[in-house]
C-alpha positions in Angstrom: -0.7 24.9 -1.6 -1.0 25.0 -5.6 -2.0 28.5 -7.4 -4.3 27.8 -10.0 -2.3 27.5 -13.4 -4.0 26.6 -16.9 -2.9 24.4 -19.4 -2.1 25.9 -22.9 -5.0 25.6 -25.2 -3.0 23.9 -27.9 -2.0 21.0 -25.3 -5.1 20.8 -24.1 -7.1 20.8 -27.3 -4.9 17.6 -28.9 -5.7 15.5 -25.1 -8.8 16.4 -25.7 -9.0 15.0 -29.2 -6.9 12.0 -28.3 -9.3 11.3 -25.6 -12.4 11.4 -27.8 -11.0 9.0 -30.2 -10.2 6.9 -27.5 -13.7 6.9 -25.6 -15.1 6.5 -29.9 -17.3 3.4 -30.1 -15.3 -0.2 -31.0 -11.6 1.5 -31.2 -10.3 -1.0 -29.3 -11.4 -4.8 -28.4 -12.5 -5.7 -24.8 -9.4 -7.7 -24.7 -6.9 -4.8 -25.8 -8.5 -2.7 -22.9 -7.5 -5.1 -20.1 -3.7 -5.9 -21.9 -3.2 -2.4 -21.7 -4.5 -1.8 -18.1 -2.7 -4.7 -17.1 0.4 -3.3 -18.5 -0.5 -0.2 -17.5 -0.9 -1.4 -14.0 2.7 -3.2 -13.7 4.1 0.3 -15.4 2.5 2.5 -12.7 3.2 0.3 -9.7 7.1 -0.3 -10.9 7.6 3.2 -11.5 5.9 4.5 -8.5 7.8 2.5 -6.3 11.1 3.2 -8.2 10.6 6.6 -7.9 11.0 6.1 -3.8 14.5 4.2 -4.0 12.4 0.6 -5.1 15.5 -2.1 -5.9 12.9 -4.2 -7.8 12.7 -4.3 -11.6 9.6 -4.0 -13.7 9.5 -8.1 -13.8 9.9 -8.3 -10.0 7.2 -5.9 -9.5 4.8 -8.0 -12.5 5.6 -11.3 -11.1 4.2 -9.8 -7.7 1.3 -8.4 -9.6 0.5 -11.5 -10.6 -1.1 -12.6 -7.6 1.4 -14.2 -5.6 0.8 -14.9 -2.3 3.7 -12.4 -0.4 4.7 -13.0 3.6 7.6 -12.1 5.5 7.9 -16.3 5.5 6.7 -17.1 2.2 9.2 -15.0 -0.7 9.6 -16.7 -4.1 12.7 -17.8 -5.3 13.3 -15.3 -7.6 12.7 -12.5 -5.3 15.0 -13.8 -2.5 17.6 -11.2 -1.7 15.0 -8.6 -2.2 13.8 -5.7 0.4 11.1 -7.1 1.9 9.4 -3.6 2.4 9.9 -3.2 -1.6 8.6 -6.3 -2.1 5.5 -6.0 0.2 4.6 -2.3 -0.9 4.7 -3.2 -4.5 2.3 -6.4 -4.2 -0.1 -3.8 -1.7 -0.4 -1.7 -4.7 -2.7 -3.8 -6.3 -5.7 -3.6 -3.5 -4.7 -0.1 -3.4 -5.3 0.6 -7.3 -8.7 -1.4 -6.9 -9.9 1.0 -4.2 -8.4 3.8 -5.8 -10.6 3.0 -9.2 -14.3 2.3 -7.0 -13.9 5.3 -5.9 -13.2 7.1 -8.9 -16.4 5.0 -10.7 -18.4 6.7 -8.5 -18.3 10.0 -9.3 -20.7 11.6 -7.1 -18.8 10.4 -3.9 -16.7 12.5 -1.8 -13.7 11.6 -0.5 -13.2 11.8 3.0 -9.7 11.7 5.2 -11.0 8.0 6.1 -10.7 7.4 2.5 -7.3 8.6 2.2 -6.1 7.1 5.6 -7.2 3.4 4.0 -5.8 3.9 1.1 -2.1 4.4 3.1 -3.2 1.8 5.5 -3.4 -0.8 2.2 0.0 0.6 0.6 2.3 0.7 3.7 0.7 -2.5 5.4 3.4 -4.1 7.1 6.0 -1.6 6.1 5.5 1.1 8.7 4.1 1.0 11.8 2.1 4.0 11.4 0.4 2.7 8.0 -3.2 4.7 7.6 -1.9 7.4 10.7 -1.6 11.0 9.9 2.4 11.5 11.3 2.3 13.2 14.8 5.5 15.4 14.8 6.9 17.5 12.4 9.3 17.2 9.5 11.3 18.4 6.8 11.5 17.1 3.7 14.7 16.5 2.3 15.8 18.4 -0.7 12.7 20.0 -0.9 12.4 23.4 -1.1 9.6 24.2 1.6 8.8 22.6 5.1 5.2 20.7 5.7 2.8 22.4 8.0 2.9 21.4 11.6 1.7 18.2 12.5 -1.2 19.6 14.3 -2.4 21.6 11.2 -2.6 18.0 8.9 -6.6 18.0 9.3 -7.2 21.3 8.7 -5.0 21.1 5.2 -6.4 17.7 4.5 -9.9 19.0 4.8 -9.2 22.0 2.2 -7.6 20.0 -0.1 -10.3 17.3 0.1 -12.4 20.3 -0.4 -10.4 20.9 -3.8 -10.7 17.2 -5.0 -14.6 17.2 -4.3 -16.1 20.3 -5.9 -13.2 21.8 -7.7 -14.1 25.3 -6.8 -12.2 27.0 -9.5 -13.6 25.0 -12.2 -10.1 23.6 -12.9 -9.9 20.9 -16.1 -9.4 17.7 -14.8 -5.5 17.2 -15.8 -5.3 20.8 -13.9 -7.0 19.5 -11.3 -5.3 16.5 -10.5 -1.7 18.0 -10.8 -2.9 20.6 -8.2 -4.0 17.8 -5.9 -0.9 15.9 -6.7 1.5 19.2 -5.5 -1.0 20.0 -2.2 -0.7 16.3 -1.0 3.1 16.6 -1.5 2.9 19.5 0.7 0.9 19.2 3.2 3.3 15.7 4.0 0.4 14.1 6.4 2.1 10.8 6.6 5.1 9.1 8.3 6.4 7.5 4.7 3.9 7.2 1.6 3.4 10.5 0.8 4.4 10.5 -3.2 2.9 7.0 -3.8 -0.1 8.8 -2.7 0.3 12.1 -4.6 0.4 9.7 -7.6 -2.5 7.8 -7.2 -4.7 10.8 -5.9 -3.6 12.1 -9.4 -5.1 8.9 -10.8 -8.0 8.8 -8.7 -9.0 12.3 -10.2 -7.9 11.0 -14.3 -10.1 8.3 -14.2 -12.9 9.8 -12.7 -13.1 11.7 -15.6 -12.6 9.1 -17.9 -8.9 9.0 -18.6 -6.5 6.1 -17.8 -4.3 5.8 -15.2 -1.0 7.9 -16.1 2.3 6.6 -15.2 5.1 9.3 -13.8 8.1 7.2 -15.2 11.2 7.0 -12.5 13.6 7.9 -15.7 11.8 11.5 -15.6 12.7 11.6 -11.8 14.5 14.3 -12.5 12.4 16.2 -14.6 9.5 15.3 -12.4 11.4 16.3 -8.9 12.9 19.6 -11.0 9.1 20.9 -11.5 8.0 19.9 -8.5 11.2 22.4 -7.3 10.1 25.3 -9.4 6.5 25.4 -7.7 8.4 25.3 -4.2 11.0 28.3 -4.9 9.0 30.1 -7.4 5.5 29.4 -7.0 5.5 29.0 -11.1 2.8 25.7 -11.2 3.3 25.6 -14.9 6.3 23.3 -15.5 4.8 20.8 -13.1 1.2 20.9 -15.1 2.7 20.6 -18.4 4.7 17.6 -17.1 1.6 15.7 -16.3 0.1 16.5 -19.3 2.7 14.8 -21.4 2.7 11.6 -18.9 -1.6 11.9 -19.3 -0.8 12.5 -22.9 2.1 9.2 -23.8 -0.6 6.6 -21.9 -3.4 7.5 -24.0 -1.0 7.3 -27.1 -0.2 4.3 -26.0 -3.9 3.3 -26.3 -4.6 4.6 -29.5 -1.8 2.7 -30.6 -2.7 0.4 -33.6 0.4 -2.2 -33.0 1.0 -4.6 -30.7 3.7 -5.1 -28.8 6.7 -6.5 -30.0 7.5 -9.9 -30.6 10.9 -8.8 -28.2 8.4 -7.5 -25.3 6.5 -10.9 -25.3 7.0 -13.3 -22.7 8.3 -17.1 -23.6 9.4 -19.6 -22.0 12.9 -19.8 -21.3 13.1 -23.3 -23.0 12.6 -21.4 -26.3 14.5 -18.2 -25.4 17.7 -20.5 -25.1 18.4 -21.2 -28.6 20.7 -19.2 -30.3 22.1 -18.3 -26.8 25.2 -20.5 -24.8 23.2 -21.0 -22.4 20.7 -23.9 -21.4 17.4 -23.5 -20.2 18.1 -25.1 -17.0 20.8 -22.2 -16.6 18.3 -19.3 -17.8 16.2 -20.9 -15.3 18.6 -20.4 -12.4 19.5 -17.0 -13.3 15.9 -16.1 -12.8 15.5 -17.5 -9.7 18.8 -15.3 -8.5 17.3 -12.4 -10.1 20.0 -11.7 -12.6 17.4 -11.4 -15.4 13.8 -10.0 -15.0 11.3 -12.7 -15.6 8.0 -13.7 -14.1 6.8 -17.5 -13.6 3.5 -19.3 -15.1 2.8 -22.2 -12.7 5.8 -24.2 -13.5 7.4 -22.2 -16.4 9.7 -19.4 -16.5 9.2 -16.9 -19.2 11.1 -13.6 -19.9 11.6 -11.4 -22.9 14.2 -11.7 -26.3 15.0 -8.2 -25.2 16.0 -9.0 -21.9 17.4 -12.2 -23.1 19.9 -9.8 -25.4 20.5 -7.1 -22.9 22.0 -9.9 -20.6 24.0 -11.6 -23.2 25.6 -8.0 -24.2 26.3 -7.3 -20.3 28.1 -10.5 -19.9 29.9 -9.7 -23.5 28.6 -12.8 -24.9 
């Protein structure tokens, strides 16, 4: 498991600051707060997924976010075509995340192994058998550079680290803490499938218990993220890992503190006004989002998507 590793005053001092002015009386309207976690939300849950090999894009993964009722015989149009395990992990996110934050709320509770077994049994609901099982043979893990412990041996690991989460024994900082629980989850590998979604939001579960917001391990890092993750298995050196969480801890609460809004490219419209100044009707617009050959996400009877996206189509068909 992790060695204890400290963040570098400096980097810990300006999170510190940024989190003050962020927790500061009226900084941001009750209305900004939930745009943000509700971006924030889609951003985790796309990322996490596409982390793991996910085919679906960040407006798949908000349509299904959304609320959407998802069954092997009831798939929307515009996700047909689409792995159905993507599809159905990404929409069990969402009860997954709402357990995830009651728990974290209630900071004197301890997390127990039933805790963490529900939690898997929500994400991998209908995509693995064993969903909310502990595996029961061994593994390897590939391109990783150590082996989990023994399948008989999960229990015993779980109940250390669980040990870790609840009363910190080394008085670690919270950031600290939750990229040490994030690395011994890893490791210890107790599930069949799941096991990174879960590293990720057990890091999450720890932020927001102590009053961060959720942080988002972007799948355009994977490499950086995977290389760190390396450098603890070969080395034992904990630091690149830490310091790579702190700057994904650090961007979301710069994101808060932002005084814009987004873009007028990043809001959704209705593809009815999207099409002018394109050569394509609406109608047409409409049928590519139903194929899936643009991301967009649909408003009762309305499809909306970005200018953004809108642009990064037309350049890809050299229009």
């Amino acid at each position: 498991m992790a060695q204890y590793a400290e963040l570098p005053s400096h980097i810990q001092k300006r999170i510190t600051e940024k989190k003050r002015k962020l927790g500061s009386k009226g900084h941001l309207t009750p209305r900004r707060i939930k745009e943000i976690d509700e971006r924030m939300q889609v951003d985790f849950v796309y990322n996490s997924n596409k982390i793991e090999g996910s085919t679906l894009s960040r407006g798949e993964t908000e349509l299904i976010l959304r609320g959407i009722t998802i069954g092997k015989k009831n798939i929307p149009d515009a996700l047909r075509g689409k792995d159905l395990g993507d599809i159905l992990v990404a929409h069990n996110h969402s009860n997954a995340i709402d357990l995830i934050k009651k728990i974290a709320f209630d900071r004197v509770y301890k997390v127990t192994e039933s805790d963490i077994k529900k939690i898997h049994g929500i994400i991998m609901k209908g995509v693995i058998a064993s969903a909310g099982q502990y595996r029961n043979y061994d593994i390897d893990v590939k391109g990783a550079g150590f082996t989990p412990p023994p399948f008989y041996d999960i229990s015993k690991h779980m109940r250390d680290l669980l040990h870790t989460l609840n009363s910190n024994p080394d008085e670690l900082r919270p950031i600290e803490l939750a990229a040490q629980i994030h690395y011994d989850f890893a490791w210890v590998h107790p599930f069949e499938d799941g096991n990174g979604r879960m590293s990720r939001l057990l890091l999450n579960l720890i932020l927001v218990r102590n009053g961060y917001p959720f942080a988002v391990i972007k799948s355009v890092d994977k490499p950086q993220y995977l290389r760190a993750l390396r450098e603890m298995d070969i080395s034992g050196n904990f630091k690149p890992f830490l310091i790579y969480v702190s700057r994904c801890v650090e961007q979301t609460l710069d994101l808060y503190l932002a005084p814009k809004k987004p873009s007028k490219k990043e809001e959704f419209l209705p593809l009815a006004k999207l099409a002018g100044g394109t050569p394509y009707s609406a109608e047409y617009l409409s049928l590519l989002a139903r194929k899936g050959r643009i991301d967009a996400i649909k408003e009762g009877k309305t499809w909306k998507s970005t200018k953004k996206i809108i642009s990064a189509y037309l350049k890809e068909q050299g229009k």
